[in-house]
C-alpha positions, 0 to 999 in steps of 0.5 A: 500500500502506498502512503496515504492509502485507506486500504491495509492488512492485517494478520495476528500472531502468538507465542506458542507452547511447545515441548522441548528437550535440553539434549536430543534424543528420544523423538526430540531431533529439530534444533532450536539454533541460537545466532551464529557469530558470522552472522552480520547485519548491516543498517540502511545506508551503510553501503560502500557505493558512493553514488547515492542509491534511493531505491526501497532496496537500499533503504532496508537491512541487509543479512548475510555474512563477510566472504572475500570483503562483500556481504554474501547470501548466508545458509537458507532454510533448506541449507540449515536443515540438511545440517549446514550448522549442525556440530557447532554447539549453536543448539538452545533446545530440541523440539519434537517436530519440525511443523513446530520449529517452522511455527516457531520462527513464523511466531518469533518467540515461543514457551518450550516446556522441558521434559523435567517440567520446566519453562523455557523462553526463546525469543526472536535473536536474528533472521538468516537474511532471505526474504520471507514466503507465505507457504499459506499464499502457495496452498491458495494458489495450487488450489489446495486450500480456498483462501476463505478458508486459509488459516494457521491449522489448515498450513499445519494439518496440510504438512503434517499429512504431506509429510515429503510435500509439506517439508518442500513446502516450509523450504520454500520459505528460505527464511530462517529465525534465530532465538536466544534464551530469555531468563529475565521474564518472569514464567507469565510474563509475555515475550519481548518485542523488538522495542525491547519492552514485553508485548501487550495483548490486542495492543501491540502490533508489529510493523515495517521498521524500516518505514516506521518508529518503534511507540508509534501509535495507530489507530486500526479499523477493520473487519477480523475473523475472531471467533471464527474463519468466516466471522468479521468482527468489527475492530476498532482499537488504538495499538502500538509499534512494537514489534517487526517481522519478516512478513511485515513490509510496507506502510499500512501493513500490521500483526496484532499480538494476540498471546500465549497458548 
C-alpha cells in the first residue's frame, strides 16, 4: 500500500507452547539454533557505493555474512536443515517436530516446556537474511486450500499429512529465525518485542521498521475473523509499534499480538 492509502492488512500472531528437550534424543531431533557469530547485519545506508542509491532496496537491512570483503547470501532454510550448522554447539533446545520449529520462527518467540517440567523462553535473536514466503499464499494458489478458508491449522494439518510435500513446502520459505534464551521474564510474563519492552495483548502490533518508529501509535479499523474463519468482527482499537517481522513490509501493513497458548 502506498502512503496515504485507506486500504491495509492485517494478520495476528502468538507465542506458542511447545515441548522441548535440553539434549536430543528420544523423538526430540529439530534444533532450536541460537545466532551464529558470522552472522552480520548491516543498517540502511551503510553501503560502500558512493553514488547515492534511493531505491526501497537500499533503504532496508541487509543479512548475510563477510566472504572475500562483500556481504554474501548466508545458509537458507533448506541449507540449515540438511545440517549446514549442525556440530557447532549453536543448539538452545530440541523440539519434537519440525511443523513446530517452522511455527516457531513464523511466531518469533515461543514457551518450550522441558521434559523435567520446566519453562523455557526463546525469543526472536536474528533472521538468516532471505526474504520471507507465505507457504499459506502457495496452498491458495495450487488450489489446495480456498483462501476463505486459509488459516494457521489448515498450513499445519496440510504438512503434517504431506509429510515429503509439506517439508518442500516450509523450504520454500528460505527464511530462517534465530532465538536466544530469555531468563529475565518472569514464567507469565509475555515475550519481548523488538522495542525491547514485553508485548501487550490486542495492543501491540508489529510493523515495517524500516518505514516506521518503534511507540508509534495507530489507530486500526477493520473487519477480523475472531471467533471464527468466516466471522468479521468489527475492530476498532488504538495499538502500538512494537514489534517487526519478516512478513511485515510496507506502510499500512500490521500483526496484532494476540498471546500465549
Amino acid at each position: 500500500s502506498k502512503v496515504g492509502e485507506r486500504e491495509g492488512f492485517i494478520t495476528g500472531y502468538y507465542e506458542p507452547e511447545i515441548e522441548g528437550s535440553r539434549t536430543p534424543g528420544d523423538g526430540f531431533n529439530v534444533p532450536i539454533y541460537a545466532r551464529p557469530d558470522e552472522l552480520v547485519t548491516r543498517a540502511p545506508g551503510k553501503s560502500k557505493i558512493k553514488k547515492p542509491v534511493r531505491s526501497a532496496a537500499s533503504k532496508r537491512t541487509k543479512v548475510g555474512t563477510r566472504k572475500a570483503g562483500r556481504l554474501a547470501p548466508f545458509h537458507d532454510r533448506a541449507e540449515i536443515e540438511r545440517g549446514a550448522l549442525a556440530g557447532r554447539d549453536l543448539e538452545i533446545v530440541w523440539v519434537k517436530d519440525e511443523i513446530d520449529a517452522f511455527f516457531t520462527h513464523i511466531q518469533g518467540s515461543a514457551r518450550v516446556r522441558l521434559r523435567d517440567g520446566k519453562l523455557l523462553r526463546i525469543n526472536y535473536a536474528a533472521q538468516n537474511g532471505h526474504p520471507y514466503f507465505a507457504v499459506g499464499r502457495e496452498l491458495i494458489e495450487r488450489g489446495i486450500v480456498p483462501k476463505d478458508e486459509m488459516s494457521m491449522d489448515k498450513i499445519r494439518t496440510f504438512i503434517a499429512e504431506h509429510r515429503e510435500e509439506g517439508r518442500e513446502l516450509m523450504q520454500m520459505n528460505r527464511s530462517y529465525v534465530f532465538f536466544r534464551e530469555v531468563e529475565e521474564l518472569a514464567p507469565d510474563a509475555e515475550p519481548i518485542g523488538a522495542q525491547g519492552v514485553s508485548l501487550t495483548v490486542e495492543r501491540s502490533i508489529a510493523v515495517d521498521h524500516n518505514l516506521h518508529v518503534y511507540g508509534t501509535p495507530f489507530w486500526i479499523e477493520a473487519e477480523l475473523p475472531l471467533e471464527n474463519e468466516n466471522a468479521a468482527t468489527p475492530f476498532r482499537r488504538l495499538m502500538v509499534a512494537q514489534d517487526t517481522g519478516g512478513a511485515i513490509v510496507g506502510p499500512a501493513r500490521a500483526d496484532v499480538y494476540f498471546g500465549a497458548g
